[in-house]
C-alpha positions as CSV (number, residue, x, y, z in Angstrom):
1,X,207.2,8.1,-18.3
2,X,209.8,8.9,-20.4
3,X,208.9,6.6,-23.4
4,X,205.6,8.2,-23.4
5,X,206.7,11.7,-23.6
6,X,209.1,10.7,-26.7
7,X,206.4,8.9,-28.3
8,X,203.9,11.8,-28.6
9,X,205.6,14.2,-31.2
10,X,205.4,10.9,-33.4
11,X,201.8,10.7,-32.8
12,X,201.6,14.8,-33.3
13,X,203.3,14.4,-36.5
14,X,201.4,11.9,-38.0
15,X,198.2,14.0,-37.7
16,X,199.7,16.3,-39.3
17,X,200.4,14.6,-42.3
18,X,196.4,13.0,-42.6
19,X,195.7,16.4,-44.9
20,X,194.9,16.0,-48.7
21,X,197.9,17.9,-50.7
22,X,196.5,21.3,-51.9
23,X,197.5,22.2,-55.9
24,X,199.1,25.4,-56.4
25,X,197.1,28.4,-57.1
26,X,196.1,29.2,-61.0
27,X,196.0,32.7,-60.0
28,X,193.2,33.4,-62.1
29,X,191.3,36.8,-60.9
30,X,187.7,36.4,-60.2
31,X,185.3,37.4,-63.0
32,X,183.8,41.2,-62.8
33,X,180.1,40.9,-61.9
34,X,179.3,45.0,-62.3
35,X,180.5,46.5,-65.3
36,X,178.9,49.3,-66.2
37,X,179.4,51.4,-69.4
38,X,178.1,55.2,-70.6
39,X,178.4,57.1,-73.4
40,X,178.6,60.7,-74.0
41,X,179.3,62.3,-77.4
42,X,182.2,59.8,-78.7
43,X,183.4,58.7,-75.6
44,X,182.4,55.4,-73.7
45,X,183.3,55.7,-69.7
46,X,183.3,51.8,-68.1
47,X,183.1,51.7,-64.5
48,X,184.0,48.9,-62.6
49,X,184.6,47.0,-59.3
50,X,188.3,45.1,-58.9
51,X,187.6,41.3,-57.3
52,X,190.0,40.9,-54.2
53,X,190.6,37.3,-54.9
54,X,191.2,34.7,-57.4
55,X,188.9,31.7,-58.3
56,X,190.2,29.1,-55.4
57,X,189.9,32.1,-52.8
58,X,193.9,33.7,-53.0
59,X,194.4,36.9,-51.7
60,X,195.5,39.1,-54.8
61,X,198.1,41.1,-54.7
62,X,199.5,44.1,-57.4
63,X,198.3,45.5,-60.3
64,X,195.7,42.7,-62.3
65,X,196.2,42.7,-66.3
66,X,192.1,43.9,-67.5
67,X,191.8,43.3,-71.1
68,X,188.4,45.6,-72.9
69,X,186.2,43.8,-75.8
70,X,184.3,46.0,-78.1
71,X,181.2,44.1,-80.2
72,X,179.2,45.9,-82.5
73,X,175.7,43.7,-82.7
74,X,176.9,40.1,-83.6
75,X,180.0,41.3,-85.3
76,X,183.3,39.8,-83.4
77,X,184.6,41.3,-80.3
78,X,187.3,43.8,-80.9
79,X,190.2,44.9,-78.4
80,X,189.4,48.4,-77.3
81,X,192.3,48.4,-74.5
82,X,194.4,46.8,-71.9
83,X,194.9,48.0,-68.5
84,X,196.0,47.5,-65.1
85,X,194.0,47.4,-62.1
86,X,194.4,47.1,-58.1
87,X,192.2,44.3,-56.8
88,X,189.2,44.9,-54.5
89,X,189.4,48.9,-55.6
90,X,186.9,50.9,-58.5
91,X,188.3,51.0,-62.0
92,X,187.5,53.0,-65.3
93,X,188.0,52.8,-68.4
94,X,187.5,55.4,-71.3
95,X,187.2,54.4,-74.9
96,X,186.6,56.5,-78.1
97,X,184.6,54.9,-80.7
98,X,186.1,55.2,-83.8
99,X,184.1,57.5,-86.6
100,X,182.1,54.8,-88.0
101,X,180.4,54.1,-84.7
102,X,179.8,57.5,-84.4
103,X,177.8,57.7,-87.0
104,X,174.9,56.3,-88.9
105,X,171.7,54.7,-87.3
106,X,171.7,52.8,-83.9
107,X,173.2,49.4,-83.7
108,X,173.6,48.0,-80.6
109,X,177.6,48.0,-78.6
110,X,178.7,45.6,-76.1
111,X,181.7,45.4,-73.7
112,X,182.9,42.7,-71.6
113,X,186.3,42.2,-69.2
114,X,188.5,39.2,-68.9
115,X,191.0,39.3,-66.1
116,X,194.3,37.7,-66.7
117,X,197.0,36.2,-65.3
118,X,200.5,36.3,-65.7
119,X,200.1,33.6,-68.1
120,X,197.3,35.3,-70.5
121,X,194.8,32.5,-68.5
122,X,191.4,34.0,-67.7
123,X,188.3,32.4,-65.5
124,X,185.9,34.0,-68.0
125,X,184.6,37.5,-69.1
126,X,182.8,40.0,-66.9
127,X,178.8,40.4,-67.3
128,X,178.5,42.3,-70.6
129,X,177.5,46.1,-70.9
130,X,175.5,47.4,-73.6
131,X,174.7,50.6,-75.3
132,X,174.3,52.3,-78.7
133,X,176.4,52.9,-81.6
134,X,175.5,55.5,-84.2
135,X,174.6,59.6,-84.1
136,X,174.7,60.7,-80.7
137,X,172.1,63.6,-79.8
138,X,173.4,67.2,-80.3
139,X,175.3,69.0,-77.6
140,X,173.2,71.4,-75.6
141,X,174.6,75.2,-77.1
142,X,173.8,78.4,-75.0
143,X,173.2,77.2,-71.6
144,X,172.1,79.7,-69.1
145,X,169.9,80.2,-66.3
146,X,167.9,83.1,-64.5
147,X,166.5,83.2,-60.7
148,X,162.6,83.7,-60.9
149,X,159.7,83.9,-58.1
150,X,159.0,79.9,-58.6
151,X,162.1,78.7,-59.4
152,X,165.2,78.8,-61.8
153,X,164.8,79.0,-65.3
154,X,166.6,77.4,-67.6
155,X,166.8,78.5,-71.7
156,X,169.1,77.0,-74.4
157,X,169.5,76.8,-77.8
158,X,166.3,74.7,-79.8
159,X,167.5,72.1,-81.9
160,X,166.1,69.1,-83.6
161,X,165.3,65.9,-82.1
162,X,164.2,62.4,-82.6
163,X,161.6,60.6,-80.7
164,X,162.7,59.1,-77.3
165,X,165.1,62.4,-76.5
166,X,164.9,63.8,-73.2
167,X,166.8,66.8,-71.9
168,X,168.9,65.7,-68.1
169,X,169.3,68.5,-66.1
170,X,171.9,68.3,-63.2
171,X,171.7,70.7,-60.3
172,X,174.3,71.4,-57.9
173,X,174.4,73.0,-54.9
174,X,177.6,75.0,-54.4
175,X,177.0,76.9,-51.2
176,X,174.1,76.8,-48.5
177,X,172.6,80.0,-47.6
178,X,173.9,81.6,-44.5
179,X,171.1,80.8,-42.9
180,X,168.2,78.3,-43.5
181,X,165.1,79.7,-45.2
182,X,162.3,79.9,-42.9
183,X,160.8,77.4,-44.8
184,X,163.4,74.8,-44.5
185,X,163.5,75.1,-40.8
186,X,161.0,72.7,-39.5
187,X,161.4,70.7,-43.8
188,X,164.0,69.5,-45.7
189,X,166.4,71.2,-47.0
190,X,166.8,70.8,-51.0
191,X,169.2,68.5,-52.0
192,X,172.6,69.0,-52.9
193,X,173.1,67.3,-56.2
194,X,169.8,66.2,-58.2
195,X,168.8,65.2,-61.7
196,X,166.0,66.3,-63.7
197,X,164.5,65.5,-67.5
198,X,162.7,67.5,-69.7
199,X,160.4,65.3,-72.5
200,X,161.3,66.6,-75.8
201,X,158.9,63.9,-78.1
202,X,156.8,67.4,-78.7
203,X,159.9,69.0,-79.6
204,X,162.7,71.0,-78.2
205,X,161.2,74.1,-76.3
206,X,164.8,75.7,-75.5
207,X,163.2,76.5,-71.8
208,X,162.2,74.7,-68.6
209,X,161.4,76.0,-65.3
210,X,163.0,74.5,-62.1
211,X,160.8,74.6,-59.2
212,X,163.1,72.7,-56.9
213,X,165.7,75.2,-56.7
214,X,165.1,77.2,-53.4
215,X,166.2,81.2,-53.9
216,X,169.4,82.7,-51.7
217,X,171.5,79.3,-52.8
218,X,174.2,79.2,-55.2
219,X,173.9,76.7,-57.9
220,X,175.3,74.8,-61.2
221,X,173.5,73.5,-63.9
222,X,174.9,71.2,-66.4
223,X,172.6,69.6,-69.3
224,X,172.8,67.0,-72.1
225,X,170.3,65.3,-74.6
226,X,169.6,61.6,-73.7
227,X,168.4,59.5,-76.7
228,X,166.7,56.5,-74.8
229,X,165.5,53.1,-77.0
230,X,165.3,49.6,-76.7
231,X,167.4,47.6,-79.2
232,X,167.1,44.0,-78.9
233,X,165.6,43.6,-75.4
234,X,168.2,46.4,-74.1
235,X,167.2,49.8,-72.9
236,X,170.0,51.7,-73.9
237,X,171.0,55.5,-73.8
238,X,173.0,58.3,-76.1
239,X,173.7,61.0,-74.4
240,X,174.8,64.3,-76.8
241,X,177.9,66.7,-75.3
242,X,176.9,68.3,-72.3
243,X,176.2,72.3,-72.0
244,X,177.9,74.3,-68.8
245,X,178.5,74.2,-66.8
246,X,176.2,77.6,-65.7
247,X,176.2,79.1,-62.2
248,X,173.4,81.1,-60.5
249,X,173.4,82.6,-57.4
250,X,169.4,82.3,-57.0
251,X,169.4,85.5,-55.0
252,X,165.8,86.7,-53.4
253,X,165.0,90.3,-54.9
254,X,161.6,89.2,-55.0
255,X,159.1,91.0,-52.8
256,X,155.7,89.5,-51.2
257,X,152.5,89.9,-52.5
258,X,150.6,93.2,-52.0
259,X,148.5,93.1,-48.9
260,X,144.7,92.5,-49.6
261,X,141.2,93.6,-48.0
262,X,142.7,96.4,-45.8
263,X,140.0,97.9,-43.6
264,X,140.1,101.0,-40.9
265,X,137.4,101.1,-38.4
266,X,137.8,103.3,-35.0
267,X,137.3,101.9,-32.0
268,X,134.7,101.8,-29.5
269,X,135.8,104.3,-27.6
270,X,136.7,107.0,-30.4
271,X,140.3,107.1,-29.9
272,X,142.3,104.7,-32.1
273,X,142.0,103.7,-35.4
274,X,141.8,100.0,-35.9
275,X,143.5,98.4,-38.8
276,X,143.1,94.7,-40.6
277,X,143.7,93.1,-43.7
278,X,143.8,89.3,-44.6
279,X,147.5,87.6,-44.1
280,X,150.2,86.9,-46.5
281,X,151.1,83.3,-47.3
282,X,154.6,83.6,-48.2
283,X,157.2,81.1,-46.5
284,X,159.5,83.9,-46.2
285,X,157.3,86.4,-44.7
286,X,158.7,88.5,-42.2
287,X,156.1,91.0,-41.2
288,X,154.1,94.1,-42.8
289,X,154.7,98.0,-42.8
290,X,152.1,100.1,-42.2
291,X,151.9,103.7,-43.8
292,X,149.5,106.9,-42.9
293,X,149.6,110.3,-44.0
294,X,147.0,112.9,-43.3
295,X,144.7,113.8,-46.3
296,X,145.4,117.8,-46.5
297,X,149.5,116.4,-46.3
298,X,151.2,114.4,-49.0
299,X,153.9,112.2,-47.9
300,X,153.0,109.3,-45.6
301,X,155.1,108.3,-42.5
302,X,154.7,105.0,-40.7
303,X,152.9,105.1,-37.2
304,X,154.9,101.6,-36.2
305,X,159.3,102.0,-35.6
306,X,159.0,98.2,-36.4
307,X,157.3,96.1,-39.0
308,X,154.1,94.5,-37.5
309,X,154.0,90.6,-37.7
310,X,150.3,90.4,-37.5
311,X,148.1,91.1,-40.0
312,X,146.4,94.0,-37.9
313,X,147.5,97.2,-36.1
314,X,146.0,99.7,-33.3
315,X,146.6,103.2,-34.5
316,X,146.5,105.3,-31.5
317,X,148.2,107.9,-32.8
318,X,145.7,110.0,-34.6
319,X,144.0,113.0,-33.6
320,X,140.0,113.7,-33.6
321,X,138.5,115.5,-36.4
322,X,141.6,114.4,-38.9
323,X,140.5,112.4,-41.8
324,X,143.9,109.7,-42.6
325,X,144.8,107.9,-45.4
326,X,146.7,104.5,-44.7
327,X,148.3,101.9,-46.7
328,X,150.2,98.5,-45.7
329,X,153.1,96.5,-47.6
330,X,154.6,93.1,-46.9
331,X,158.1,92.4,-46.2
332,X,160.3,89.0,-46.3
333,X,163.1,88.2,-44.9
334,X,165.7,89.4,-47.3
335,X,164.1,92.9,-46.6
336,X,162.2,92.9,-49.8
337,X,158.9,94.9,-49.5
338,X,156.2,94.7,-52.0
339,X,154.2,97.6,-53.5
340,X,152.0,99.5,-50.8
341,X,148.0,98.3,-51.0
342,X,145.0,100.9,-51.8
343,X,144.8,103.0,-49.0
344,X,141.8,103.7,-47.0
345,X,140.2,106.4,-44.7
346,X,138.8,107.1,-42.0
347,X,138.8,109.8,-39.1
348,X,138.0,109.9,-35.3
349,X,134.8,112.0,-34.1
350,X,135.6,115.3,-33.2
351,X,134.3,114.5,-29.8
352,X,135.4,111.3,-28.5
353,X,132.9,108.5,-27.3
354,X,132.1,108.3,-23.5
């Protein structure tokens, strides 16, 4: 028994040397797969994602040495930077073309990465990501933006422009309303960031209207020309310097649409008036006010304490042998109340019906 307990840590032991020797790490970062690269006026932003391990599978650890090429069309890659970068996290990069890539017709730019170790080693460069040197658009130059019935308007400065320019619009919403818009309720409710173009290959028009933007919401409006073209296989973009940013605060003043077809009939039995006009279609529609005066008078006063939410209203309050004028006028919810209609008249018989 006790032979055979001693003997088994030798056994143990020699499993544990049956393993293959590992070699030592090279500690070379894995290759970025996502670069990404804009450019705005004379700046180039790169955006990219940090691997978390090397090439046989180690955890990294600190600050990884990220070297930036620069290639202008088949030219030589040029340094644009070094940096360093925590592994597995987003990194940037922001490089400023120098004035003769600012200038001049298209040529297409390139970047790549190479991650390095601490001896300069590298498993490769990074997928490349291409653009345009040259003239960027212009910046956009008297930004500003008004609330209408429809939408927000936009207007800036006209300027001149070459064929594939677009105008971007982005919208921000700052603050919600208080309270939902009746016509959000049961819908969605507009987005809280979105991007819109405007085709300039007619030319610049210095004006676009966005329906998207609901009123009673506060929002910001940046804009830039985008040059888009293709130059050898790759759709690329220029964007000029941005304009803004502008903020509106898209309040409601606007009122409903005057009420149509109002009619005034009395009733059967002589002693009401019965009023009816066809509905408004307004989201925001909170009901109508309704409006007679007698015809030997001059100012009208409202039979109803309350606005009316249907399109009709039983006038009881009239007396026989008194011809009456009466009007109606919507109103929405932001208490906004359109222009009263036509009026019309009518009277009850002197003698009521039996």
């Amino acid at each position: 028994m006790a032979s055979i307990a001693a003997t088994a840590p030798i056994l143990l032991a020699g499993c544990g040397l049956a393993a293959a020797p590992q070699p030592p790490s090279l500690k070379l970062p894995e290759p970025v797969t996502n670069l990404t690269a804009v450019r705005t006026g004379s700046s180039v932003v790169l955006h990219w994602t940090m691997p978390r391990r090397t090439t046989d599978r180690v955890t990294l650890v600190g600050g990884q040495r990220v070297h930036i090429c620069r290639r202008v069309e088949t030219a030589p890659c040029q340094s644009a930077g070094d940096i360093l970068a925590m592994p597995g996290k987003p990194a940037e990069f922001t490089d400023t073309l120098p004035a003769d890539l600012t200038t001049g017709s298209p040529r297409l730019l390139s970047y790549v990465l190479e991650l390095r170790n601490h001896a300069g080693k590298t498993a490769g460069p990074s997928n490349s990501a291409f653009l345009a040197a040259g003239q960027a658009p212009s910046s956009v130059a008297g930004l500003r933006a008004e609330a209408r019935v429809d939408g927000v308007v936009l207007h800036w400065q006209k300027a001149a422009v070459t064929g594939g320019t677009v105008l971007r619009i982005h919208r921000i919403l700052i603050t919600p309303p208080k309270a939902p818009k009746p016509s959000e309720v049961s819908g969605t409710p507009p987005p809280e960031e979105q991007t819109l173009e405007v085709d300039l290959t007619a030319g610049d028009p210095g004006i676009a209207l966005d329906r998207g933007a609901a009123l009673d919401h506060l929002w910001r409006y940046t804009a830039e020309r985008v040059q888009k073209q293709t130059l050898e296989t790759h759709a690329v973009e220029t964007s000029g310097e941005p304009g803004g940013p502008v903020t509106l605060d898209a309040k409601d003043i606007f009122p409903p649409a005057v009420p149509q077809g109002l009619v005034a009939v009395a009733d059967e039995q002589g002693k009401a008036i019965d009023l009816s006009w066809a509905p408004d279609t307004e989201p925001d529609l909170a009901g109508y006010a309704i409006y007679r005066r007698e015809l030997s008078g001059t100012s009208p006063a409202s039979p109803s304490r309350h606005p009316v939410a249907a399109p009709s209203f039983h006038d009881a309050a009239v007396q026989p042998g008194t011809r009456y004028a009466w009007s109606v006028s919507a109103l929405d919810k932001d208490g906004n109340e359109s222009p009263r209609s036509p009026e019309v008249e009518e009277e009850l018989p002197s003698q009521p019906q039996p």
